[in-house]
C-alpha positions as CSV (number, residue, x, y, z in Angstrom):
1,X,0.0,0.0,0.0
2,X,2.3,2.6,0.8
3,X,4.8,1.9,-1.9
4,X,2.1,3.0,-4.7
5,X,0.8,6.0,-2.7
6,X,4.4,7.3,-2.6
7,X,4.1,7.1,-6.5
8,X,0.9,8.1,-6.7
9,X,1.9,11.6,-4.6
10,X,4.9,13.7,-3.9
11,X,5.4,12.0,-0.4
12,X,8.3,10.8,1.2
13,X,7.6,7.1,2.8
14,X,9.6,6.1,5.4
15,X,9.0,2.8,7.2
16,X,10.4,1.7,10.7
17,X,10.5,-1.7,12.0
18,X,11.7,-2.9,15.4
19,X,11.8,-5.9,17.1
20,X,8.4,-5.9,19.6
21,X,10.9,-5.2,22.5
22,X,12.0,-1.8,21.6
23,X,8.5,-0.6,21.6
24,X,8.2,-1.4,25.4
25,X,11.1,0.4,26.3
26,X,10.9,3.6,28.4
27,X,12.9,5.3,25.9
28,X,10.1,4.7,23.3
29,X,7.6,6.1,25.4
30,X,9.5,8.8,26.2
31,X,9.6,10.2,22.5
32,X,5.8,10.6,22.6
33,X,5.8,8.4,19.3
34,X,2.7,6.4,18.8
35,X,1.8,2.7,19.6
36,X,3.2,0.7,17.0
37,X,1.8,-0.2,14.5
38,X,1.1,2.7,13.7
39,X,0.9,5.0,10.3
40,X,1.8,9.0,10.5
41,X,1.6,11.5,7.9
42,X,3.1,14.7,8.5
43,X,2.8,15.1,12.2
44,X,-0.8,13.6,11.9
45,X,-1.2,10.2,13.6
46,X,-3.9,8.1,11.4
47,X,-3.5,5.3,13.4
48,X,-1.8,3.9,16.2
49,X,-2.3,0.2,17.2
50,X,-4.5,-1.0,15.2
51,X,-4.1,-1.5,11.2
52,X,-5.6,0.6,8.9
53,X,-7.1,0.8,5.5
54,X,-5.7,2.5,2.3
55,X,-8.6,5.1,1.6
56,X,-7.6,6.3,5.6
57,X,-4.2,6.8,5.2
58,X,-4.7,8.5,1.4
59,X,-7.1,10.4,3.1
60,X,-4.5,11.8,5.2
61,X,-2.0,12.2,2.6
62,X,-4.6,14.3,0.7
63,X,-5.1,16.9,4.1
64,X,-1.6,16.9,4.7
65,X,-1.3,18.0,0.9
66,X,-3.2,20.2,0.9
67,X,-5.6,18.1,-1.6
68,X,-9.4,17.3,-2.3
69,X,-10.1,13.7,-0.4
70,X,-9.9,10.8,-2.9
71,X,-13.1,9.5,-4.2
72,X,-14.5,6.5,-1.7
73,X,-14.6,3.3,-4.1
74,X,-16.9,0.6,-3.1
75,X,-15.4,-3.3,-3.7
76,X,-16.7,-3.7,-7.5
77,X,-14.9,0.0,-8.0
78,X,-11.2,-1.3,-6.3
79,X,-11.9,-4.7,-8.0
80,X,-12.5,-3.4,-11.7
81,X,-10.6,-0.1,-11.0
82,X,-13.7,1.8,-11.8
């Protein structure tokens, strides 16, 4: 997912994995970062714990762009790309 919304708009994607451990460290917590996993944009969280759809995070891309929201595609539409 978040490879082709870095194509799709002028976003940097950066992705951070840890082993579980380090996110229960006091020195996590301490950097006020979210729960992992969790998805940012800007200094926005979308989500933390939890996962979380692609229309959420475009959604998010799109305010932190300045952008009109994309249009919400039912199945059929993501399916046939319609």
């Amino acid at each position: 997912m978040m490879p082709r919304l870095g194509e799709k708009y002028d976003v940097e994607i950066e992705t951070v994995s840890k082993p579980m451990q380090e996110y229960h460290t006091d020195e996590y917590f301490e950097q006020d970062l979210p729960v992992a996993p969790a998805v940012m944009v800007g200094d926005e969280v979308v989500v933390e714990g939890a996962n979380v759809d692609e229309y959420t995070v475009e959604e998010a891309i799109c305010r932190h762009l300045g952008l009109q929201p994309p249009e919400k595609k039912g199945f059929l539409g993501r399916m046939f790309g319609s």
